[in-house]
PLY file of the C-alpha trace (Angstrom):
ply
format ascii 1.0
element vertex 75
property float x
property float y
property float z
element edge 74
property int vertex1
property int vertex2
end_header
0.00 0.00 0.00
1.62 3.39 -1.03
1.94 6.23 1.21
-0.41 8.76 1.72
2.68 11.50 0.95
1.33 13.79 -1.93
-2.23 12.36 -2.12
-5.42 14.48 -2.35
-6.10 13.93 0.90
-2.88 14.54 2.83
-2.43 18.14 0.32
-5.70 18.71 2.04
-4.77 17.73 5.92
-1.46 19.85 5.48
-3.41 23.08 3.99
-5.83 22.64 6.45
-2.96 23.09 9.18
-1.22 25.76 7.41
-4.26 27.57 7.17
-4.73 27.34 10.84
-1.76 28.42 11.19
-1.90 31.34 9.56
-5.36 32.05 10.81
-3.79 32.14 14.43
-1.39 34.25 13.59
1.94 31.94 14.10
5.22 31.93 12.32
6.80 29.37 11.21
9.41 29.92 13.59
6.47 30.82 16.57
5.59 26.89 15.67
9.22 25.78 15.69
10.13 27.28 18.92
7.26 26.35 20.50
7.89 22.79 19.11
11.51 22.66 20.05
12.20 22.27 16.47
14.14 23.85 13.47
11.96 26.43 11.37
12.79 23.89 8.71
10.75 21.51 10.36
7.59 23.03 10.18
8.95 24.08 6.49
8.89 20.84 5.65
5.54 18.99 6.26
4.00 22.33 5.40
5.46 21.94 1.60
4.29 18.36 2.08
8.14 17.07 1.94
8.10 14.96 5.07
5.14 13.42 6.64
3.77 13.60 10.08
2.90 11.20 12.67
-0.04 11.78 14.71
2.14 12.80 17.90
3.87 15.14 16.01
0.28 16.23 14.47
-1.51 16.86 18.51
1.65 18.94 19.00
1.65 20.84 16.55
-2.34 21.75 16.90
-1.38 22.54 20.66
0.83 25.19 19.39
-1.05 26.63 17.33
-4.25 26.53 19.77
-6.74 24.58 17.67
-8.00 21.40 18.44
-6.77 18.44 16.61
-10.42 17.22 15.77
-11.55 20.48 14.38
-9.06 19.26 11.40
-9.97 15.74 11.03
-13.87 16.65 11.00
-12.69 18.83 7.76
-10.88 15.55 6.38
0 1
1 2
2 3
3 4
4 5
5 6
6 7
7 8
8 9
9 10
10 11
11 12
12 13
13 14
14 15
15 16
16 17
17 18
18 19
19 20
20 21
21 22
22 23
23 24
24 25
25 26
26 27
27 28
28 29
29 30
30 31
31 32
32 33
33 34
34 35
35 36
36 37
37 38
38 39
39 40
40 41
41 42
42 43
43 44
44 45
45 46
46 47
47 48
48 49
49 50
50 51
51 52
52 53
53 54
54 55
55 56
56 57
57 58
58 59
59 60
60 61
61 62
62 63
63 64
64 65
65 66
66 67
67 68
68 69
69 70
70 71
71 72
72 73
73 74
């Protein structure tokens, strides 16, 4: 079974985040701090280059203070 990587649907999770993102006013080095992370981190699954596990994807909804269902409801 391929990887969901540059399907549809993970385009869609990722611009979902981004958008929140963006909505909440965050950086991507606000995220990365917060995170612990390089900026290139966030860099990365945001131009859908490395994938995200669903740790990683509660964390990165805490730091951007949305809750991690209001995205997968929009999936």
């Amino acid at each position: 079974m391929p990887g969901s990587l540059g399907t549809a649907r993970y385009n869609r999770f990722v611009e979902l985040l981004v958008d929140s993102r963006k909505k909440g006013g965050f950086t991507q080095e606000q995220v990365a701090t917060t995170l612990r992370k390089p900026q290139s981190f966030v860099a990365k699954y945001e131009r859908g280059e490395r994938r995200l596990d669903v740790v990683e994807f509660v964390d990165i909804c805490r730091a951007i203070s949305i809750n991690p269902a209001n995205i997968l409801k929009k999936l």
